[in-house]
N, C-alpha and C positions, 0 to 999 in steps of 0.2 A: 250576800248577793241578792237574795230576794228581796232585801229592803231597799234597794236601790231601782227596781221597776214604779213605783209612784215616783221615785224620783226624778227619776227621767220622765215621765210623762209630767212631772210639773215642770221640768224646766224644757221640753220640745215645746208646750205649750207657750209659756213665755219665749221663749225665740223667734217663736212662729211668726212672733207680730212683726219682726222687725226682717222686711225683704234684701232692703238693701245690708244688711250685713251677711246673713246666707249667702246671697248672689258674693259677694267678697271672697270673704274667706272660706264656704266653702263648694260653691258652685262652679265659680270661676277660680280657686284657692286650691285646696285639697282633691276636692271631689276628680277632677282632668285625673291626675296622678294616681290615686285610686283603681279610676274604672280603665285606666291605661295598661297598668300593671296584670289587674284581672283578665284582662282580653287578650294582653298577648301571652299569659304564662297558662292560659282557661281554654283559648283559642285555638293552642295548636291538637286538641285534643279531638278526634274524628266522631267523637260523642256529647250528649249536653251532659258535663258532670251538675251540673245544678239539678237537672231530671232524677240521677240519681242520689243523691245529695235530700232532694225528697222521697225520695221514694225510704231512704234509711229512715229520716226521719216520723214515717208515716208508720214502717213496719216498730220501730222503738216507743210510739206512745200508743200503738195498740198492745205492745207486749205491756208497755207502762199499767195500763187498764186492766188488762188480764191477772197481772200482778196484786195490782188494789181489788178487782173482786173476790181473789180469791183472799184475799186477808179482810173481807168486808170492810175497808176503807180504815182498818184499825190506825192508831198511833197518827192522828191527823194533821200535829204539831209535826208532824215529819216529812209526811207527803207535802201536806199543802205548801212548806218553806223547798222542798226540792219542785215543785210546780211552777213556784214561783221563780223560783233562783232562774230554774231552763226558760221560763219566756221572760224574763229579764235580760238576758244574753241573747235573747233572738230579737228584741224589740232595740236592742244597744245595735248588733249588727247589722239589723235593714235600716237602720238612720246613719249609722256611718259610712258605711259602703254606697246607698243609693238615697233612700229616703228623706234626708232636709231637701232634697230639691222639690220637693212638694210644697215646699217653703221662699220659694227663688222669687224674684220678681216677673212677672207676667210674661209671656213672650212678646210681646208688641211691644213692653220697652226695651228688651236684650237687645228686640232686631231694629229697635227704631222707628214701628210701623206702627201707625193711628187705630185705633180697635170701634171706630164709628161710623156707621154709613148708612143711608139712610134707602128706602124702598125704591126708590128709581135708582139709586147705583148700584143694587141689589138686582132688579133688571135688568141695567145694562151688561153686567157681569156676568148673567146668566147666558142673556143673547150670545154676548164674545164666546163664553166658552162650549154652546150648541154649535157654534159657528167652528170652532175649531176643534172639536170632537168629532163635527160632520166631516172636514176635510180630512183630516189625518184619517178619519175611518175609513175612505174611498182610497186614498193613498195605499192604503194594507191591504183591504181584500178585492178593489177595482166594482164592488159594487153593495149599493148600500142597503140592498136586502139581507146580506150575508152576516154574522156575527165574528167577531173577531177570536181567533183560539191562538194561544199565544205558542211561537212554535219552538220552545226552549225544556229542556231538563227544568227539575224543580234545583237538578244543586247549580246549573245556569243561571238561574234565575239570581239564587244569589250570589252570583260571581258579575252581572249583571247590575243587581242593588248597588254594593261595590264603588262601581265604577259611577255611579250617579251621584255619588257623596263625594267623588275625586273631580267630578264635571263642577261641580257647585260650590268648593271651599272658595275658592279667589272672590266672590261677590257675597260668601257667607263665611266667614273665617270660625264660627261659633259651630259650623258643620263640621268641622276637619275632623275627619275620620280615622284615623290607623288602628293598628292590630283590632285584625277583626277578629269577630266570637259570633257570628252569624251562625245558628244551627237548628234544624229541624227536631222540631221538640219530640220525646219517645212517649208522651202522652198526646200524641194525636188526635189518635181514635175518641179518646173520653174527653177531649177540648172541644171533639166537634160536635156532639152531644151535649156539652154546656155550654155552644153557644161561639165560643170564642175562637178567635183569629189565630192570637198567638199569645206571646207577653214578656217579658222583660224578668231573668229571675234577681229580683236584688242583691242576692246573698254571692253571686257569682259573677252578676256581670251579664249573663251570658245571655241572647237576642235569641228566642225561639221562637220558629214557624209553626205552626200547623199544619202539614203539609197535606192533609185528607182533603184540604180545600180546593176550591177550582185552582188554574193557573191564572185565572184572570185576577186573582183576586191578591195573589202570592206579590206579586211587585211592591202596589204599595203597605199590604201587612209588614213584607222586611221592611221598608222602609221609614214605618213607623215604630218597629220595633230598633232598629238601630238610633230612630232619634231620642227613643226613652235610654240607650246604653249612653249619650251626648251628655245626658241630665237633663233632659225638659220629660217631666214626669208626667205633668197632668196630659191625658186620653186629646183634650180638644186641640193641646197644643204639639201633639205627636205626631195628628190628623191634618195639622196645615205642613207640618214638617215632610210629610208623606208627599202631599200634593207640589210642594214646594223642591223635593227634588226629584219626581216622574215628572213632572211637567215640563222642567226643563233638561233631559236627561238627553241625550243623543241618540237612544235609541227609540223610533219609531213605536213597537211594542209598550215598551215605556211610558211613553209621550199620550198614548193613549191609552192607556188605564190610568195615567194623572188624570187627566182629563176630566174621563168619563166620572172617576173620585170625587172631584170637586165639585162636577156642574151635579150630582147625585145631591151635595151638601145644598148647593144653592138650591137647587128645587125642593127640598125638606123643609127651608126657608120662607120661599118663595110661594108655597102650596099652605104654608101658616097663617102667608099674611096675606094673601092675593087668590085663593085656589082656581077662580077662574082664566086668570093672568098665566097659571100656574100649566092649566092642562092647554089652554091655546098652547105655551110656548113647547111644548113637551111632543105634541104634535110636529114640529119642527126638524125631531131629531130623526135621524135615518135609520127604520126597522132593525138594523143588523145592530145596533147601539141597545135599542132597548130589547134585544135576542140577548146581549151579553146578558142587562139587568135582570133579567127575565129568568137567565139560567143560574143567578148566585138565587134570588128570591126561593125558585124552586128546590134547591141544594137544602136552604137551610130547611123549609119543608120537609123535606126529607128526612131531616136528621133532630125533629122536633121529637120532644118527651116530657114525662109529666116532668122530671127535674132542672129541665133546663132555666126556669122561670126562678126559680129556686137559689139556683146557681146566681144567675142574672144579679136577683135582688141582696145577695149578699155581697158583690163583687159593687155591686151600686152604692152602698150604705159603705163598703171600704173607701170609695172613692170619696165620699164627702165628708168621712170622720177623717180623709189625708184633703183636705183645705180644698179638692171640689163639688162646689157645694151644687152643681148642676148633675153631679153624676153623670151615668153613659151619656143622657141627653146634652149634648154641649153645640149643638147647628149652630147657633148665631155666632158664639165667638170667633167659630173658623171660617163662617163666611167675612165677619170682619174682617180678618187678617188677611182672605182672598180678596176679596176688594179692594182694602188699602194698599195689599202689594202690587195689584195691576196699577191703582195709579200711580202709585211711586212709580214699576216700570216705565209706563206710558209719559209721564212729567221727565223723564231722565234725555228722552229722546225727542 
């Protein structure tokens, strides 16, 4: 078994190159069936088994270590073929279950949408979406000094998510959602300490939240997190998945933490290449929008430590040794995709 880990990393490696066969057989192939079966047989469970499922495997390689000190790492021909053989079998299971879709062809050609656009449709995208971040704002709270607080349960919330993926299959067939595994992850506490949102466990399938987070922030985390259960793995293309179904979602609350998500991307964009373009336009938006902003910024202050940086840059260097090579930083590709898709919208009518 252990001789089969270079194996396999020589042949993901050669596959890798080839998109249009992943997206085939096993994005669009295998992989539906797979993460179909995991959700609904993973899903009906009132717990993340993947939460514990680590947490086993966290307490077995510290017993594993304990073990090897006390033998001072004797008989090495033994251990090191039993080391290998277990992350041979872990490196085979997160590429069959989740992992070649890190391999898939891009999102802008699955959906059909142009990944180019240039600084003025970058602005104008900006303007639209201050424009309708302002009005739905007023819509909720009746005035735009106020900040929005979302007035749902966190298990609402995604029972809510849900129903955004059930609004948006007919014009996104690649979103069709069933058996869900939407679950609040039992490592919380210490995600929110390193930083993160939520995440995707590959080994199970199964979509966890963070739920120590604000609620403002919970909508489009689930909904990023159920677009990594769909198969589109890479962060920037999870991130337009997210905006792409709060923004068009039915529900007002919704509609406005897409929103506020997106036009947050464009102005990251926009303040790269323009920053003076940047703070006029920003100026525009109504006090109680940038109260929400204002009160995630604070949160994660809150919950900073020497490790989280740490964490960060490991979770960074993951992302680019799995084919993105932009890591956490990915702003322009999702503003591409936000902009190409208003015009597709906008050309339709």
């Amino acid at each position: 078994m252990a001789i089969l880990l270079p194996l396999q990393i020589i042949f993901i490696r050669l596959l890798a190159g080839n998109e249009w066969l992943i997206e085939s057989w096993y994005s669009r192939g295998i992989y539906p069936y797979i993460s179909r079966i995991m959700r609904w047989s993973l899903g009906i469970l009132p717990f993340s088994f993947g939460d514990v499922l680590y947490t086993l495997l966290v307490i077995f390689s510290i017993r594993w270590l304990i073990k090897r000190f006390k033998t001072r790492f004797k008989k090495p021909k033994e251990w090191i073929v039993e080391m290998f053989a277990s992350l041979s079998i872990v490196y085979f299971c997160f590429h069959l279950f989740w992992g070649f879709n890190y391999y898939r062809l891009p999102l802008h050609q699955s959906l059909d949408i142009d990944n180019e656009y240039s600084t003025e449709e970058l602005v104008l995208l900006t303007e639209k979406l201050i424009e309708e971040s302002n009005k739905i704002h007023r819509e909720i709270v009746q005035n735009d000094s106020v900040k929005v607080d979302i007035p749902y349960s966190k298990a609402e919330i995604f029972d809510v998510t849900v129903e955004g993926y059930d609004h948006i299959e007919t014009n996104f067939p690649e979103l069709t959602y069933t058996g869900r595994s939407l679950k609040r992850s039992l490592f919380s506490w210490p995600l929110t300490y390193m930083g993160f949102n939520g995440y995707l466990n590959p080994l199970t399938s199964e979509a966890q939240v963070n739920t120590t987070i604000l609620p403002f922030k919970i909508p489009t985390t689930a909904s990023h997190e159920v677009g990594h259960q769909l198969g589109f793995a890479k962060e920037n293309e999870a991130n337009f998945i997210a905006c792409l179904v709060t923004i068009n979602h039915p529900d007002p609350y919704f509609r406005y933490c897409g929103f506020t998500f997106a036009l947050r991307y464009c102005l990251a964009e926009l303040f790269r290449r323009d920053r003076e373009l940047g703070e006029k336009l920003i100026k525009t938006l109504n006090p109680g929008i940038l109260k929400n902003y204002q009160e995630v910024e604070d949160f994660w202050l809150q919950h900073q430590n020497p490790f989280e940086p740490m964490f960060q840059a490991f979770y960074n260097r993951f992302l680019m040794v799995n084919n993105q090579q932009e890591g956490l930083r990915s702003y322009s590709y999702v503003v591409a995709l936000l902009v190409n898709y208003y015009e597709d919208v906008e050309n339709a009518f």
